[in-house]
PABASE-724460 format. One record per atom (N, C-alpha, C): atom name; x, y, z; residue in one letter. Coordinates in pm, whole numbers, plus 32768, in hexadecimal, padded with zeros to 4 digits. Example, Ala and Ser with C-alpha at 12.3 -4.5 7.8 and 13.67 -1.06 7.14 Angstrom:
[N; [8527; 7DC7; 830C]; A] [CA; [84CE; 7E3E; 830C]; A] [C; [8528; 7EB6; 830C]; A] [N; [8505; 7F1F; 82C4]; S] [CA; [8557; 7F96; 82CA]; S] [C; [850A; 8003; 8313]; S] 
This chain:
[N; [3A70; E31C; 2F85]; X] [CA; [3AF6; E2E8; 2F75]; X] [C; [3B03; E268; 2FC8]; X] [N; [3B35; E216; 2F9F]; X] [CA; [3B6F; E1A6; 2FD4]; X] [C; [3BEA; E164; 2FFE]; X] [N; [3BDD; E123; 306B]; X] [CA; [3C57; E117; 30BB]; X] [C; [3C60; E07E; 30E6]; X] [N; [3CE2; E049; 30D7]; X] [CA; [3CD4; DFAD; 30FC]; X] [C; [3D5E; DF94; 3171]; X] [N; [3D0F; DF2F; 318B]; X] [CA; [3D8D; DEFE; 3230]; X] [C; [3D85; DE80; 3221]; X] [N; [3E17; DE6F; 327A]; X] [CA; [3E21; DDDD; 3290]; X] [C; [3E32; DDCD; 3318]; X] [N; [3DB7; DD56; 3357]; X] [CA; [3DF2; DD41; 33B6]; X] [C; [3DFE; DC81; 33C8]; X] [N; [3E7E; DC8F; 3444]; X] [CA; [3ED3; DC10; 346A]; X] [C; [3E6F; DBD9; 349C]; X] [N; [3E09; DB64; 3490]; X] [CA; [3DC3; DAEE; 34C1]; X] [C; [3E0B; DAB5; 3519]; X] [N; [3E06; DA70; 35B7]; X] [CA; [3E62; DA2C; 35F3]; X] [C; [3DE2; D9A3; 35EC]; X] [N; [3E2A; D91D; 35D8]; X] [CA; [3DC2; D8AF; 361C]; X] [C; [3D75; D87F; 358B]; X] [N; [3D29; D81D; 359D]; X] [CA; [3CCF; D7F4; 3515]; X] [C; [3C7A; D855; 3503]; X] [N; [3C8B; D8BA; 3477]; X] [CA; [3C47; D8F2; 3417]; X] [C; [3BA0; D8D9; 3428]; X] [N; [3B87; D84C; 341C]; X] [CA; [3ADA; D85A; 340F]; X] [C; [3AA0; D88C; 3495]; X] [N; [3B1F; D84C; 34F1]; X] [CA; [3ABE; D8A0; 3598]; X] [C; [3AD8; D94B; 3594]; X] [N; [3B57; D95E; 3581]; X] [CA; [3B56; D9F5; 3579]; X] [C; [3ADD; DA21; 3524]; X] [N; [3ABB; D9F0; 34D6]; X] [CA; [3A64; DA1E; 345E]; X] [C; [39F3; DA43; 34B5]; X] [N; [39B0; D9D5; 3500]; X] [CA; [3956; D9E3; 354D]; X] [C; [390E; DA69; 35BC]; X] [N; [39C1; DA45; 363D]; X] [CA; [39CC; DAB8; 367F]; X] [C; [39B9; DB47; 363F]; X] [N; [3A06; DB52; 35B2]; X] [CA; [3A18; DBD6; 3567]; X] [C; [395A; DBF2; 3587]; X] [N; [3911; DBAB; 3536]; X] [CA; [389C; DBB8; 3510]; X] [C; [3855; DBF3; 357D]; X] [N; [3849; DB9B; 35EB]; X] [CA; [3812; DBC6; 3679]; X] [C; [3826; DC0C; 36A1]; X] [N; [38AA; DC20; 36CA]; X] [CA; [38E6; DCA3; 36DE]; X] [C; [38AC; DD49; 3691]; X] [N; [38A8; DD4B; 3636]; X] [CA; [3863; DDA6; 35C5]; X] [C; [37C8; DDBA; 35AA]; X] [N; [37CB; DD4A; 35D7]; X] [CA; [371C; DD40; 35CD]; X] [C; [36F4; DDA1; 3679]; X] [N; [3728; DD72; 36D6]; X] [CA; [370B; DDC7; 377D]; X] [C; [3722; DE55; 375A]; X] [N; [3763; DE83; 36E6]; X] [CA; [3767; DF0A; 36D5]; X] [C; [3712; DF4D; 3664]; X] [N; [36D8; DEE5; 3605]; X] [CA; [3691; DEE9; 35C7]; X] [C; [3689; DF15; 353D]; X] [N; [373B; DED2; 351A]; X] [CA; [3775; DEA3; 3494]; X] [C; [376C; DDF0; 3483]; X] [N; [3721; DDDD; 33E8]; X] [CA; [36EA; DD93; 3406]; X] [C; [376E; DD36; 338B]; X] [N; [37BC; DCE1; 33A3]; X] [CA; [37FD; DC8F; 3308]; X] [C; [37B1; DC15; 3302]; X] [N; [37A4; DC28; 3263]; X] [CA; [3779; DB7C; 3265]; X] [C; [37A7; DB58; 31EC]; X] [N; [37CB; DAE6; 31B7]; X] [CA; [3822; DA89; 3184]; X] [C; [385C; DA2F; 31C5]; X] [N; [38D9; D9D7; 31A0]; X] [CA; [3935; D985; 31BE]; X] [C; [39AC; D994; 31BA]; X] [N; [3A0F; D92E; 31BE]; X] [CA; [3A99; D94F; 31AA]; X] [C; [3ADC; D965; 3130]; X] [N; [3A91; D95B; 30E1]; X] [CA; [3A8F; D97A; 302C]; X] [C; [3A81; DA35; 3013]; X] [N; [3A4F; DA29; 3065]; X] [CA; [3A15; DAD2; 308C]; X] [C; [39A7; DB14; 307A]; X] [N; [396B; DB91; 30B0]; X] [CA; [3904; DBC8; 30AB]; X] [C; [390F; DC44; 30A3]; X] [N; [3872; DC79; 311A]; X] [CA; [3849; DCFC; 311F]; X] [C; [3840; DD4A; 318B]; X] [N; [3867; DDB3; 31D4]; X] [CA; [3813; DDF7; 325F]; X] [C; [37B6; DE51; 3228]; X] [N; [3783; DE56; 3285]; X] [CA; [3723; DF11; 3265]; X] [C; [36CE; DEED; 32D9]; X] [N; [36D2; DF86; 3318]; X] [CA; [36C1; DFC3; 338F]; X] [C; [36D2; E054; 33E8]; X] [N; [36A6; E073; 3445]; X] [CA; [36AE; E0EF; 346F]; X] [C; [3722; E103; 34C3]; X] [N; [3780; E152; 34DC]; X] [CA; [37C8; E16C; 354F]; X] [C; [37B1; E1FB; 35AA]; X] [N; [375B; E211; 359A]; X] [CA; [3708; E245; 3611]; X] [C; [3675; E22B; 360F]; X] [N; [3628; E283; 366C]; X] [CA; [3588; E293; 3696]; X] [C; [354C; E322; 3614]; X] [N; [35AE; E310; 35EE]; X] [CA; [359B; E3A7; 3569]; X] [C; [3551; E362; 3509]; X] [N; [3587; E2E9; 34F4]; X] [CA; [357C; E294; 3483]; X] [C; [35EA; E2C4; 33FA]; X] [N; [3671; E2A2; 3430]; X] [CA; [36D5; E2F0; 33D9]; X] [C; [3709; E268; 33C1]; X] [N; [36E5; E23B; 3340]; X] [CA; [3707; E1B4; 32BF]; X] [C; [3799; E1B8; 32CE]; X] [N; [37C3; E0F6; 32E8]; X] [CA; [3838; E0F9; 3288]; X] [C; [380A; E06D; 3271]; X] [N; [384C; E051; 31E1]; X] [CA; [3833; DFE0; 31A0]; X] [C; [38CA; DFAF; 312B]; X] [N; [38D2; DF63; 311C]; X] [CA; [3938; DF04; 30E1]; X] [C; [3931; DE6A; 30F1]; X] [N; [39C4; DE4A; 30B4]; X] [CA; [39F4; DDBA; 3096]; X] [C; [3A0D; DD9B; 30FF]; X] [N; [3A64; DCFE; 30EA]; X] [CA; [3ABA; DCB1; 312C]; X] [C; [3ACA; DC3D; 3108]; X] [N; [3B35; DC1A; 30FD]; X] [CA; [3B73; DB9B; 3100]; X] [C; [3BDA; DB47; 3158]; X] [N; [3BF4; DADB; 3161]; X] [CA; [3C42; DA87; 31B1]; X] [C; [3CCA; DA5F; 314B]; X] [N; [3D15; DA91; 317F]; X] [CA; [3D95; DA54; 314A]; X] [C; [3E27; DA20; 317D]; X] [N; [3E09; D96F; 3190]; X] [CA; [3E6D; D95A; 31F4]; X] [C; [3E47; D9AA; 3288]; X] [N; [3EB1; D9CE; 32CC]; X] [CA; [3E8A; D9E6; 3360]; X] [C; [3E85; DAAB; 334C]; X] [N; [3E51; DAAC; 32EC]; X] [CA; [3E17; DB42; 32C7]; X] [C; [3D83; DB67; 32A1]; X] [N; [3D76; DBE6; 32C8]; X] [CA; [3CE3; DC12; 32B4]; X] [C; [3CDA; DC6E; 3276]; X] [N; [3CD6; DC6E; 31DD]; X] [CA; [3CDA; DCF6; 31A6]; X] [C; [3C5F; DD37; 316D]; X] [N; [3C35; DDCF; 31CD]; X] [CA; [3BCA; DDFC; 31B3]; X] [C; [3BFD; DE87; 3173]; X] [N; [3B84; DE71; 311F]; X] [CA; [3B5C; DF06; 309F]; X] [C; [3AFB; DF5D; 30CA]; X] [N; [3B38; DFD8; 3147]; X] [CA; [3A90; E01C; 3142]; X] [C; [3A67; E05B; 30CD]; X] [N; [39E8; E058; 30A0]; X] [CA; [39C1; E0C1; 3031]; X] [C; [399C; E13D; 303C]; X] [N; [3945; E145; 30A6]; X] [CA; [38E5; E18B; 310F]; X] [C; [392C; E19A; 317C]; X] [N; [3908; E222; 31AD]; X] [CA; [38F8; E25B; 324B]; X] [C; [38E3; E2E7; 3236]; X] [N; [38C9; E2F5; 32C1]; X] [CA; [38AD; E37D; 32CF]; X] [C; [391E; E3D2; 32E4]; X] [N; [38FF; E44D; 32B0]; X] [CA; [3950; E4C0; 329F]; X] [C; [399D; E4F7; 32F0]; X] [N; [3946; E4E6; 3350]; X] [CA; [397D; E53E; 33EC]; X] [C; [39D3; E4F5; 3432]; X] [N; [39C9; E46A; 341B]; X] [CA; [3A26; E3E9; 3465]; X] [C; [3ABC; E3DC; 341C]; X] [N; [3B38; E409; 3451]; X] [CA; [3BBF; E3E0; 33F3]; X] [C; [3BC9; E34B; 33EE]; X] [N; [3C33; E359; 3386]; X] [CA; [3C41; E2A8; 33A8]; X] [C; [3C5D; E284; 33CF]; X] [N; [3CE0; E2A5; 3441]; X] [CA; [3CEC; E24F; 3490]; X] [C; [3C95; E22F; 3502]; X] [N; [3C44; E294; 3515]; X] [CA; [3BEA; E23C; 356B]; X] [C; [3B80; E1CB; 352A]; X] [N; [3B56; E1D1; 34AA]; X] [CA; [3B1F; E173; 343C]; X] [C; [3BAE; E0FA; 3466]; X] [N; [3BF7; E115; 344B]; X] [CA; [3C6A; E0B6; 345A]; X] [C; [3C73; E05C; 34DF]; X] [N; [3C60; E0C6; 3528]; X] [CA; [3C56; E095; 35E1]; X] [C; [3BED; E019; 3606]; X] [N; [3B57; E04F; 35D8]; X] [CA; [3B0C; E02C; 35EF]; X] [C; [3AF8; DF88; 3574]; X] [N; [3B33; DF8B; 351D]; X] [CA; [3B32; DEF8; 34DC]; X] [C; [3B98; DEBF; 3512]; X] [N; [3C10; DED1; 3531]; X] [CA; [3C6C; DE8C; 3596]; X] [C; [3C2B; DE57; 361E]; X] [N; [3BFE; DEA4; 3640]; X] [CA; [3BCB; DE81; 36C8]; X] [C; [3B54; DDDF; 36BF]; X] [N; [3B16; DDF2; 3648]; X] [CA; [3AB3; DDB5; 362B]; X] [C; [3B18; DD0B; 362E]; X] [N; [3B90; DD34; 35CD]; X] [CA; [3BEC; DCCF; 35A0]; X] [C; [3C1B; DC84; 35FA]; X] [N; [3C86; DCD6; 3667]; X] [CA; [3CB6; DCC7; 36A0]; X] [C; [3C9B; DCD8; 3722]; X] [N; [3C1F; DCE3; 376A]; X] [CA; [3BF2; DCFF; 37DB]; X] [C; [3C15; DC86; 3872]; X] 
């Protein structure tokens, strides 16, 4: 099942874009694309428990589509943990 969020970008979009990336990547969700939009996929634990989806940039918004995650994780912590990435 799939679940989508929006989150509030503060500041120029292509740097957030960046931070998002880095940020995600130290945890070892990986996005790649542009501000046109893309892809993540990655683990959120040492289990190796997948989540993978979209994203796009829109205006001073970030709207992501998870497709993927794991079972055992609710969403709002799926939710938590891409905010954090966003908005850290």
């Amino acid at each position: 099942m799939a679940k989508k969020f929006t989150f509030v970008v503060r500041g120029d979009p292509e740097v957030k874009l960046e931070q998002v990336k880095s940020r995600a990547a130290d945890s070892g969700i990986f996005f790649t694309g542009d501000l046109s939009g893309g892809t993540f996929l990655g683990d959120m634990s040492v289990l190796g428990l997948g989540i993978k989806g979209t994203y796009k940039m829109s205006g001073n918004n970030m709207l992501v589509n998870v497709t993927k995650k794991p079972s055992i994780y609710p969403w709002d912590l799926v939710e938590a943990r891409l905010r954090g990435f966003v908005e850290g």
